[in-house]
mmCIF file of the N, C-alpha and C atoms, coordinates in Angstrom:
data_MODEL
# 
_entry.id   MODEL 
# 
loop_
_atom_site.group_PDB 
_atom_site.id 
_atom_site.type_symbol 
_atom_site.label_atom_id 
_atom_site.label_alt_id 
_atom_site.label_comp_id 
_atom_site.label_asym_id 
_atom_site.label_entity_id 
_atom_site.label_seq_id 
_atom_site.pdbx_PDB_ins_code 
_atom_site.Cartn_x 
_atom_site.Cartn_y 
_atom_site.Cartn_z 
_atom_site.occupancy 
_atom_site.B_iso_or_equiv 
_atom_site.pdbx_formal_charge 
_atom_site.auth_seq_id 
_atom_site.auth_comp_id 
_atom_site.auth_asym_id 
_atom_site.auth_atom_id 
_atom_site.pdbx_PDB_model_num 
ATOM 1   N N  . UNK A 1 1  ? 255.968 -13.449 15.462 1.00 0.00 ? 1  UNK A N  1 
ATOM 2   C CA . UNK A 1 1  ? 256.807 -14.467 16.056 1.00 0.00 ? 1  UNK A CA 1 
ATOM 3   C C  . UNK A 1 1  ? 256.157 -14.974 17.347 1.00 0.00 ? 1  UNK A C  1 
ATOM 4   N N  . UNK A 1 2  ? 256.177 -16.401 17.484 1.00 0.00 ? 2  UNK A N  1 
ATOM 5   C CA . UNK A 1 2  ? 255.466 -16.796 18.471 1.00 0.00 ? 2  UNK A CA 1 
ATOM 6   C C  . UNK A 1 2  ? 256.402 -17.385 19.977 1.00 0.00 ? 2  UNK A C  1 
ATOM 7   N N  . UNK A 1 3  ? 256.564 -17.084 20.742 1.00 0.00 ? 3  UNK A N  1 
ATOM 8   C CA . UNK A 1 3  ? 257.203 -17.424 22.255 1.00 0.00 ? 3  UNK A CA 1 
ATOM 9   C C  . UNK A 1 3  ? 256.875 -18.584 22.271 1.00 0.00 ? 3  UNK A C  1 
ATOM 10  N N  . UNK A 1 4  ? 258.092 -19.631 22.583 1.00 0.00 ? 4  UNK A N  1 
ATOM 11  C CA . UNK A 1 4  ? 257.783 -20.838 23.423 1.00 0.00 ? 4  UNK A CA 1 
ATOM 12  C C  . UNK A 1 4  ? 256.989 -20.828 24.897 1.00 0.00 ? 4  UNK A C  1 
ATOM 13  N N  . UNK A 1 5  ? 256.357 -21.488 25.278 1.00 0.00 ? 5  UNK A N  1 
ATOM 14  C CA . UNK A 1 5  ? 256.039 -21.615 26.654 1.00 0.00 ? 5  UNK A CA 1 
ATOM 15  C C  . UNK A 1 5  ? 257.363 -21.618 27.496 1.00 0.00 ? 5  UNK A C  1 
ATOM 16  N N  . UNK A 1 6  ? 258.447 -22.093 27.274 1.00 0.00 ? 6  UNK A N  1 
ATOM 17  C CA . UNK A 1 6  ? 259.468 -21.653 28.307 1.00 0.00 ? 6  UNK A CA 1 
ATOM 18  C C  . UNK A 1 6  ? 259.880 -19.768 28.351 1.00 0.00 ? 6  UNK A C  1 
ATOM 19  N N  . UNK A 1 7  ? 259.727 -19.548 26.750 1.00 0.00 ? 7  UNK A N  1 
ATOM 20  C CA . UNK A 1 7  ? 260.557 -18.140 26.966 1.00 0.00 ? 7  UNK A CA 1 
ATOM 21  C C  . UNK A 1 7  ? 259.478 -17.111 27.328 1.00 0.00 ? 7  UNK A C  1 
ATOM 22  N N  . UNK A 1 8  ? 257.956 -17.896 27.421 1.00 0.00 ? 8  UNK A N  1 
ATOM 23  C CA . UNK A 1 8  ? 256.769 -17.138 27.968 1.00 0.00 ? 8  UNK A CA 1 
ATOM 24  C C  . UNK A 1 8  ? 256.920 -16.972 29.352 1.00 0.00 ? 8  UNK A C  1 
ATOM 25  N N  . UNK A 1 9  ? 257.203 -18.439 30.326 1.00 0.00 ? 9  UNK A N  1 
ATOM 26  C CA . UNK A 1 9  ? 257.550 -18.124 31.590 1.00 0.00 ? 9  UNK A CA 1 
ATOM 27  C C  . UNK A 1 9  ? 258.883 -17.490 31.870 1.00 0.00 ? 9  UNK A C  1 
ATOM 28  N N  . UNK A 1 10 ? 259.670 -17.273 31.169 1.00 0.00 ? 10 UNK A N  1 
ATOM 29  C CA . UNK A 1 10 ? 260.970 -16.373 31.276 1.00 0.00 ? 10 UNK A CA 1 
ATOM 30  C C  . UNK A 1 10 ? 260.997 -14.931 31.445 1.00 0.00 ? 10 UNK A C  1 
ATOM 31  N N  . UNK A 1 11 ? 259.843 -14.725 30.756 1.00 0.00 ? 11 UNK A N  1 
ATOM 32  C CA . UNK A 1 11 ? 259.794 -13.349 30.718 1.00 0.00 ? 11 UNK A CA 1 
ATOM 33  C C  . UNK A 1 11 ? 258.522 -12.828 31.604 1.00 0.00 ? 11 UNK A C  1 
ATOM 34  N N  . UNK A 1 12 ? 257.739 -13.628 32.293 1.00 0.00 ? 12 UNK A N  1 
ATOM 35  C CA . UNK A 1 12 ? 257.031 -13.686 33.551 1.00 0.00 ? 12 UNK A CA 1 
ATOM 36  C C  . UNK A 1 12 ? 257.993 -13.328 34.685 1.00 0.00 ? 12 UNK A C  1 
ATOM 37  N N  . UNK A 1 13 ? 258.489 -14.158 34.318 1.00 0.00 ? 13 UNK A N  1 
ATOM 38  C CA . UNK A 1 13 ? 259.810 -14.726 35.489 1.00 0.00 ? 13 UNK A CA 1 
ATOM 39  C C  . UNK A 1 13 ? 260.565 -12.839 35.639 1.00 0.00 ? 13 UNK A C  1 
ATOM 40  N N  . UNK A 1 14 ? 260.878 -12.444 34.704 1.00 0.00 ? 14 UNK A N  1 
ATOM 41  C CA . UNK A 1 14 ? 261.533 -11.535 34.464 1.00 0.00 ? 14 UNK A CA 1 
ATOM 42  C C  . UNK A 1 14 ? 260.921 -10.112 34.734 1.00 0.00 ? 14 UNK A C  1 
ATOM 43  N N  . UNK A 1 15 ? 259.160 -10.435 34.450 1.00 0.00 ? 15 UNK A N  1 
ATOM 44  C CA . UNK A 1 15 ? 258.610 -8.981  34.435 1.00 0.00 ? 15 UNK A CA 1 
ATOM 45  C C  . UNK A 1 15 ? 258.507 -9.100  36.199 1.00 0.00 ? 15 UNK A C  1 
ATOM 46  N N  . UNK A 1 16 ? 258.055 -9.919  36.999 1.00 0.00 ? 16 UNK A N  1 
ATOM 47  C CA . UNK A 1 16 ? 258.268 -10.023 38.298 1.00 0.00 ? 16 UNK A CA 1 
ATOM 48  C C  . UNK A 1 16 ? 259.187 -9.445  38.968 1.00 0.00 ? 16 UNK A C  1 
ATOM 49  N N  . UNK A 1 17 ? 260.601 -9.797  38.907 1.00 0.00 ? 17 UNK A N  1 
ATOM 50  C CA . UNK A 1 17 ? 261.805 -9.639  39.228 1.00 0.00 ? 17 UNK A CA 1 
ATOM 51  C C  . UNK A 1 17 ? 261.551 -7.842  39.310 1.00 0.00 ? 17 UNK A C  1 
ATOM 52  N N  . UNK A 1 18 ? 261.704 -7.430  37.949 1.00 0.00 ? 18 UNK A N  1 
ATOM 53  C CA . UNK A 1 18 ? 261.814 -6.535  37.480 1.00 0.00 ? 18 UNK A CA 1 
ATOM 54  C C  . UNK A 1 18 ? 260.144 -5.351  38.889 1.00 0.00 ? 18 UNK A C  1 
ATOM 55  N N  . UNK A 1 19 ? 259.171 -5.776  38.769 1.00 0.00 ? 19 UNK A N  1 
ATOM 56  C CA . UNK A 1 19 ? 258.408 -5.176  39.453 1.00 0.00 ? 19 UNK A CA 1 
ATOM 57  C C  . UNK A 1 19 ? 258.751 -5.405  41.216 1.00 0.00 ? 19 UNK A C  1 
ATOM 58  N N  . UNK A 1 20 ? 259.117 -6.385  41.996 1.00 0.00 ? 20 UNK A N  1 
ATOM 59  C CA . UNK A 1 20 ? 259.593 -6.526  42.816 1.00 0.00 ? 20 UNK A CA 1 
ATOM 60  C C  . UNK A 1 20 ? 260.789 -5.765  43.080 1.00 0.00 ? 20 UNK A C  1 
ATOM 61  N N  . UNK A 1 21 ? 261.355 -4.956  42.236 1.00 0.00 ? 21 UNK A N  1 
ATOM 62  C CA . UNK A 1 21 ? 262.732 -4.352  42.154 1.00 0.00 ? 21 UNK A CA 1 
ATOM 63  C C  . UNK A 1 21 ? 262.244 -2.809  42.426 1.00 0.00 ? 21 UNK A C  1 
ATOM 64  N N  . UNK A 1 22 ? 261.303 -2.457  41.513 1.00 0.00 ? 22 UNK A N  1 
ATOM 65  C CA . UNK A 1 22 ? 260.722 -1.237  41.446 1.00 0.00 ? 22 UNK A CA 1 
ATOM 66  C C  . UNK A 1 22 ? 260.188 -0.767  42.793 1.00 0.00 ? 22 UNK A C  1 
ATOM 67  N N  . UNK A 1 23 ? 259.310 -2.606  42.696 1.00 0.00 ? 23 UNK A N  1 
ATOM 68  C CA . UNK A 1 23 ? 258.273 -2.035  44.553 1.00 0.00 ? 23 UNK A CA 1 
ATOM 69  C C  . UNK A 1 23 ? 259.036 -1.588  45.684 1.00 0.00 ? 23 UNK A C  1 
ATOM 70  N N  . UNK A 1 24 ? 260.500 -2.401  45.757 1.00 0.00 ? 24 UNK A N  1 
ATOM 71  C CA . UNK A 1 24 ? 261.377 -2.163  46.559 1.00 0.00 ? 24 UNK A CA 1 
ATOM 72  C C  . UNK A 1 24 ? 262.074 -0.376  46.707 1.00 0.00 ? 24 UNK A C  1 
ATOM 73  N N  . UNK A 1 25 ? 262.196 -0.217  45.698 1.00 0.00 ? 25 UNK A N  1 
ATOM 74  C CA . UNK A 1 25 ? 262.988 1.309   45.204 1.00 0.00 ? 25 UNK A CA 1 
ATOM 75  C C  . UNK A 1 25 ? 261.899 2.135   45.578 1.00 0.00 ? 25 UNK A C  1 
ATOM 76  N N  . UNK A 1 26 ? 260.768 1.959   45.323 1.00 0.00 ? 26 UNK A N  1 
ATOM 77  C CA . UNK A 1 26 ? 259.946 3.060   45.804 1.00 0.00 ? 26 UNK A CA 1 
ATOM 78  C C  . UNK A 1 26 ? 259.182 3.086   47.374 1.00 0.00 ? 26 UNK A C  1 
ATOM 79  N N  . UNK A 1 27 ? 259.640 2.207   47.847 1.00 0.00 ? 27 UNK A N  1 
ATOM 80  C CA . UNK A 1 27 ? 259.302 1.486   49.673 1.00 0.00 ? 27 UNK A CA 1 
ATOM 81  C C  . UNK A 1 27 ? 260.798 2.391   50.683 1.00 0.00 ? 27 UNK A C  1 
ATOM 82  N N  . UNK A 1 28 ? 261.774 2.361   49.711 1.00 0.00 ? 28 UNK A N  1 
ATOM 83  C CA . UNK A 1 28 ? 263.045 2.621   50.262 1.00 0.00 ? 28 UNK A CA 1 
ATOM 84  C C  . UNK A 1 28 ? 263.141 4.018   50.148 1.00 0.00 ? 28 UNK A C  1 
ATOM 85  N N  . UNK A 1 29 ? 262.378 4.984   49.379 1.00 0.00 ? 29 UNK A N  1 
ATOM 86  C CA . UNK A 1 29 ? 262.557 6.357   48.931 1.00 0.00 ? 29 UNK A CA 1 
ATOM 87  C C  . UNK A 1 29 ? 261.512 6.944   49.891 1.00 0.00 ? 29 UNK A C  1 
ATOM 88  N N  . UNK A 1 30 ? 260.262 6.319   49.717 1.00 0.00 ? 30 UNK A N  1 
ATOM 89  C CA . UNK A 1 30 ? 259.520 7.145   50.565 1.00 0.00 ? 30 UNK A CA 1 
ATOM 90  C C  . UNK A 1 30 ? 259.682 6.656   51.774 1.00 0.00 ? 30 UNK A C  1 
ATOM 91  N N  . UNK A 1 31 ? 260.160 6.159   52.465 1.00 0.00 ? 31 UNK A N  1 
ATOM 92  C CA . UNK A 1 31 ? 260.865 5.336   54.131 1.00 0.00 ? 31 UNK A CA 1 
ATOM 93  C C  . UNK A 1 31 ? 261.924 6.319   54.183 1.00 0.00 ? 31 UNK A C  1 
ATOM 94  N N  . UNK A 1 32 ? 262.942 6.506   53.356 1.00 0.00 ? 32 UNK A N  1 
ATOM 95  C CA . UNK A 1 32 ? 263.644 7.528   53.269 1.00 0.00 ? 32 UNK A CA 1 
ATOM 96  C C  . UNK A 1 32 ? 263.025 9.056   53.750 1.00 0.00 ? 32 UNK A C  1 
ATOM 97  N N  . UNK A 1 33 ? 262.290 9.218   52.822 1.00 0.00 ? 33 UNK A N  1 
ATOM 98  C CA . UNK A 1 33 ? 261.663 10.761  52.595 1.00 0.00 ? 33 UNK A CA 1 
ATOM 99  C C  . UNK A 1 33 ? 260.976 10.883  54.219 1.00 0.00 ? 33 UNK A C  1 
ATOM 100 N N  . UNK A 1 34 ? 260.170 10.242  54.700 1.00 0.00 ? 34 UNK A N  1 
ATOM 101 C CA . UNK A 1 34 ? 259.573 10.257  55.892 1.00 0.00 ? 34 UNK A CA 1 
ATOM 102 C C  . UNK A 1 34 ? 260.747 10.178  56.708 1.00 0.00 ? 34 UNK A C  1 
ATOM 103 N N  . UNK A 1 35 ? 261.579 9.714   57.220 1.00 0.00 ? 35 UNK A N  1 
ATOM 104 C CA . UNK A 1 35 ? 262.593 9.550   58.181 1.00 0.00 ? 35 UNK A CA 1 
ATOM 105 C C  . UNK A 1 35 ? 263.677 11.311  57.951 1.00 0.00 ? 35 UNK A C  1 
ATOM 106 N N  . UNK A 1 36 ? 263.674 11.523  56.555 1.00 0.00 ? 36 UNK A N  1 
ATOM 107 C CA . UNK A 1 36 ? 264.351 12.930  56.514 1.00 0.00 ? 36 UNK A CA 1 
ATOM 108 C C  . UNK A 1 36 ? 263.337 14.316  57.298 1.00 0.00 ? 36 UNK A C  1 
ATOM 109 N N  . UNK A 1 37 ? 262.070 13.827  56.792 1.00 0.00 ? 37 UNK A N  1 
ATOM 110 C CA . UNK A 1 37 ? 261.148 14.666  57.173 1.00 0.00 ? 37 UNK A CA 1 
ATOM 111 C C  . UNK A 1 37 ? 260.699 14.837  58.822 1.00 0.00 ? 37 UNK A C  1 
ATOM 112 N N  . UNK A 1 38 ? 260.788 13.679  59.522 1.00 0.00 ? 38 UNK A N  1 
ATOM 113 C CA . UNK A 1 38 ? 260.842 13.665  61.014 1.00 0.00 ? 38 UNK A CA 1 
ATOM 114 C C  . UNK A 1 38 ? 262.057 14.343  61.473 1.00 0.00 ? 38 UNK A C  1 
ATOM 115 N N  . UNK A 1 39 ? 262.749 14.078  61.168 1.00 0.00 ? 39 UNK A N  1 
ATOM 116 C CA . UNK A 1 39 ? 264.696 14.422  61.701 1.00 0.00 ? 39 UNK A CA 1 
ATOM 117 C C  . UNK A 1 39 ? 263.697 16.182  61.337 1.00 0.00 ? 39 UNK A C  1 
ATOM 118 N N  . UNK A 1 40 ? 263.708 16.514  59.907 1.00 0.00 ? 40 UNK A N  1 
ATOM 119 C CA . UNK A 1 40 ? 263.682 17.921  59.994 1.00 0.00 ? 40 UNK A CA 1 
ATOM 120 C C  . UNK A 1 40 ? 262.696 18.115  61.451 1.00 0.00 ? 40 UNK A C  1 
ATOM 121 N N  . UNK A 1 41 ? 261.415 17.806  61.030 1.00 0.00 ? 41 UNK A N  1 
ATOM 122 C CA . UNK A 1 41 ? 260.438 18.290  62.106 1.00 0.00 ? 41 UNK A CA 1 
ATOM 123 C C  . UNK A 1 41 ? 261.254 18.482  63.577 1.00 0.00 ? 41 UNK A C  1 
ATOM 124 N N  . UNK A 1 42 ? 261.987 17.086  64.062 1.00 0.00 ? 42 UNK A N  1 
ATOM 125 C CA . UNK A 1 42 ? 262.708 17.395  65.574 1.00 0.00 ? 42 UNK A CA 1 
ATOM 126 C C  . UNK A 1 42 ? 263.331 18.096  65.562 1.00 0.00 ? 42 UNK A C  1 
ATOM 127 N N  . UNK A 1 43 ? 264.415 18.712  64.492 1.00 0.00 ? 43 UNK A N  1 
ATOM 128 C CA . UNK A 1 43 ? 265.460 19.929  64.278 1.00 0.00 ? 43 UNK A CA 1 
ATOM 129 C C  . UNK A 1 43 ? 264.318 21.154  65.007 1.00 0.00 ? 43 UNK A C  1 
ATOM 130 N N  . UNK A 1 44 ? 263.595 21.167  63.956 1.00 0.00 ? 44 UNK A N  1 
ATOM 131 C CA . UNK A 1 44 ? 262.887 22.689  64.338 1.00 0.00 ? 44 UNK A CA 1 
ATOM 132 C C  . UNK A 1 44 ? 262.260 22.500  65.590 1.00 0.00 ? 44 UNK A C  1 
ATOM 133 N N  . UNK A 1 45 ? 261.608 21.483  66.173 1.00 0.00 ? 45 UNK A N  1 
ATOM 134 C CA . UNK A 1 45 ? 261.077 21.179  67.632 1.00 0.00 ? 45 UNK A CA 1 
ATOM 135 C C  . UNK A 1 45 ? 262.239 22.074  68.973 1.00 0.00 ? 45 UNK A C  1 
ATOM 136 N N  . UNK A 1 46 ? 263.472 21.435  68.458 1.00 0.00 ? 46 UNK A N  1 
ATOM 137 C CA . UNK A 1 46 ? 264.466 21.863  69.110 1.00 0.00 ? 46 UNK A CA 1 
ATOM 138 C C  . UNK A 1 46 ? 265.420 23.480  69.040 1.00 0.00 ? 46 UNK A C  1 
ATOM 139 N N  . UNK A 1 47 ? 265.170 23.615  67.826 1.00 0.00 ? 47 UNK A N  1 
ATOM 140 C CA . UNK A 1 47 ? 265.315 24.771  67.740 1.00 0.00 ? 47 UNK A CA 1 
ATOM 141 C C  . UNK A 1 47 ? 264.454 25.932  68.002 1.00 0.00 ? 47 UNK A C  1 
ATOM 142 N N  . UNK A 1 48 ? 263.082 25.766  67.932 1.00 0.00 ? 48 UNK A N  1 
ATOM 143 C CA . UNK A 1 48 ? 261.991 26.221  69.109 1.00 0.00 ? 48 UNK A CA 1 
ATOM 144 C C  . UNK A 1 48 ? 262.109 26.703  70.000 1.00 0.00 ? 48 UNK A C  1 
ATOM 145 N N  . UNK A 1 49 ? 262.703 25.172  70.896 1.00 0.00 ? 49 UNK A N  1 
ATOM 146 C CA . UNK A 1 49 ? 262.343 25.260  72.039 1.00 0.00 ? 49 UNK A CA 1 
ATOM 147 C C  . UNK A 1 49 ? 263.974 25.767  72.865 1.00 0.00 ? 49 UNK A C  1 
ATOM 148 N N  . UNK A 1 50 ? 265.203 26.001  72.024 1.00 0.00 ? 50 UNK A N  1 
ATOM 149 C CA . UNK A 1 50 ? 266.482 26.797  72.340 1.00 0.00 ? 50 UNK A CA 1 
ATOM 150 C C  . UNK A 1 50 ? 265.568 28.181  72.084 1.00 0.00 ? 50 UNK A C  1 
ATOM 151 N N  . UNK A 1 51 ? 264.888 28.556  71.505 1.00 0.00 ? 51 UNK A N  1 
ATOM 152 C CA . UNK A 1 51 ? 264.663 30.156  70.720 1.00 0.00 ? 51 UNK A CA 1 
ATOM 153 C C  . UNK A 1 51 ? 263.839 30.592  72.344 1.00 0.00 ? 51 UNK A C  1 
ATOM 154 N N  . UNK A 1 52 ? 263.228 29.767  72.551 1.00 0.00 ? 52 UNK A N  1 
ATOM 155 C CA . UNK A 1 52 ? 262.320 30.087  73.822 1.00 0.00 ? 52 UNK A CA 1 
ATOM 156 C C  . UNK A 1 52 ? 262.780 30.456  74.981 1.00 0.00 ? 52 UNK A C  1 
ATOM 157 N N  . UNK A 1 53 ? 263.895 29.234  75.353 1.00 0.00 ? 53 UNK A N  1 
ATOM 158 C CA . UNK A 1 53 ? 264.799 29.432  76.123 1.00 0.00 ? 53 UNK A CA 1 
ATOM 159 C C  . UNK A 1 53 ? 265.636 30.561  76.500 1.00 0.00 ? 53 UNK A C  1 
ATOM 160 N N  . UNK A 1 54 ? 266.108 31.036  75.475 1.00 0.00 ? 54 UNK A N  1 
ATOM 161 C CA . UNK A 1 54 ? 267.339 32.199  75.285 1.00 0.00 ? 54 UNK A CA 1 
ATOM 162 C C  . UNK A 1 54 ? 265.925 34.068  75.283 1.00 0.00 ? 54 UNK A C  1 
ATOM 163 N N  . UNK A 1 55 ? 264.853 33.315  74.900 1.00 0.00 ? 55 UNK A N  1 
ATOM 164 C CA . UNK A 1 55 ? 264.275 34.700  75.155 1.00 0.00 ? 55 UNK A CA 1 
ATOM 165 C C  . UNK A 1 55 ? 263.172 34.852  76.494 1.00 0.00 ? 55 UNK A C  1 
ATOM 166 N N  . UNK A 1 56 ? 263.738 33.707  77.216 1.00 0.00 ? 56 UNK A N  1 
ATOM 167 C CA . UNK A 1 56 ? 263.025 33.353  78.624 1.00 0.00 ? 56 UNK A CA 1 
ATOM 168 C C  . UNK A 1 56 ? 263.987 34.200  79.294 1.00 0.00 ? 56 UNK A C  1 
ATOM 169 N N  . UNK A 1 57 ? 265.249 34.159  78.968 1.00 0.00 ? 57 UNK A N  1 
ATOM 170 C CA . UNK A 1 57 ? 266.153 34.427  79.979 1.00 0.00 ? 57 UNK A CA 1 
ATOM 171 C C  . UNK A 1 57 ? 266.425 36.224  80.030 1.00 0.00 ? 57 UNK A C  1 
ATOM 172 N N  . UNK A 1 58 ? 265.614 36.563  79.066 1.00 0.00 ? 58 UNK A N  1 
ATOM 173 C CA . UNK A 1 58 ? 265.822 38.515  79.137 1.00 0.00 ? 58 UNK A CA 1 
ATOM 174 C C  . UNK A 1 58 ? 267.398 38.559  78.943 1.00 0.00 ? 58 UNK A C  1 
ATOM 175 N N  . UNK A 1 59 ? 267.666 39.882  79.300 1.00 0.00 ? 59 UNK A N  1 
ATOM 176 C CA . UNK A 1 59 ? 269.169 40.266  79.350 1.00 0.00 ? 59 UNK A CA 1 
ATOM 177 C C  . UNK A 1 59 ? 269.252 41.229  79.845 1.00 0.00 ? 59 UNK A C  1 
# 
């Protein structure tokens, strides 16, 4: 079966969409993943630097 030239650019039209959708989803996950991964890193920065604190102070 042969595609018209319109339903050829339709489905151009469509595989685009469709990859622009993907590029997006995977821009947003790993932007995600890095932003979870900093937050952790400062958690433990801070929790460090309380651990240090509390065994600065003797008892």
């Amino acid at each position: 079966m042969r595609l018209t030239p319109e339903e050829l650019s339709a489905r151009k039209r469509r595989n685009r969409a469709l990859a622009g959708g993907l590029v997006v989803f995977i821009v947003l996950v790993f932007t995600t993943t890095v932003l979870k991964m900093k937050g952790n890193m400062d958690d433990r920065q801070a929790a460090a630097a309380a651990a240090g604190q509390l065994a600065g102070q003797g008892g």
